[in-house]
C-alpha atoms as one frame of an Amber mdcrd trajectory, in Angstrom:
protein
  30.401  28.406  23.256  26.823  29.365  22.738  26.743  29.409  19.174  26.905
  25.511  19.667  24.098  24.982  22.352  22.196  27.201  19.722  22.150  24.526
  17.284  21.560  21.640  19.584  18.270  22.523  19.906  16.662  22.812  16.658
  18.720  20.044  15.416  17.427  17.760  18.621  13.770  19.495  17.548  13.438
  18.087  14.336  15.195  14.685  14.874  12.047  14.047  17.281   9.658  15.561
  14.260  11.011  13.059  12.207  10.457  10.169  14.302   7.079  11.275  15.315
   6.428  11.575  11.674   7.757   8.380  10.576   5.877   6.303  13.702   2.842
   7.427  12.483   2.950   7.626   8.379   0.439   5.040   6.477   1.955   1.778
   5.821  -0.081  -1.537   4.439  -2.245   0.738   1.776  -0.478  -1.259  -1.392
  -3.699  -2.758  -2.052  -5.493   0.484  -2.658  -5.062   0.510  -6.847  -6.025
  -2.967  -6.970  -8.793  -4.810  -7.739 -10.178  -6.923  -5.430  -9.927  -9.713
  -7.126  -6.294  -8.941  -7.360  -6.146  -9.028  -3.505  -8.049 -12.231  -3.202
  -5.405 -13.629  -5.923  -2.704 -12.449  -3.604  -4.213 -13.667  -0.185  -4.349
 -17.057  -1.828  -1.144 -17.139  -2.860   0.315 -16.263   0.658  -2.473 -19.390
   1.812  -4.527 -16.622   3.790  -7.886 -17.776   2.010  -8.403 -21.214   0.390
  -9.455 -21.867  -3.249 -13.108 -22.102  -2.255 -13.061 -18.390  -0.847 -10.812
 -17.633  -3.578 -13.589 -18.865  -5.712 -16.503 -17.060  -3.673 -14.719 -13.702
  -3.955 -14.390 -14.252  -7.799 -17.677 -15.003  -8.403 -19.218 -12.172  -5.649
 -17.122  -9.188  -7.614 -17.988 -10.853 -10.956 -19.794  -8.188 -12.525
């Protein structure tokens, strides 16, 4: 009978580790190996920024 309660508790432990852990990993970093007028090409696509900020972004990173 107690060898079960012994495992309850380490087992219960690290359940709420892992969902502490996984609440509060990174997410939303995919644009971090991309240039930015990569990301600009994106946002357009997806109709965040229009062609003429499209266009300004382009032209600002332009080396």
């Amino acid at each position: 009978m107690m060898g079960t309660g012994m495992w309850f508790w380490p087992i219960l432990l690290a359940g709420l580790g892992y969902i502490v852990w996984y609440s509060f990993r990174p997410r939303g970093h995919r644009y971090i190996h991309e240039n930015p007028v990569e990301v600009a090409r994106m946002r357009l696509a997806k109709g965040e920024i229009t062609v003429e900020e499209f266009e300004s972004i382009r032209k600002a990173v332009k080396p």
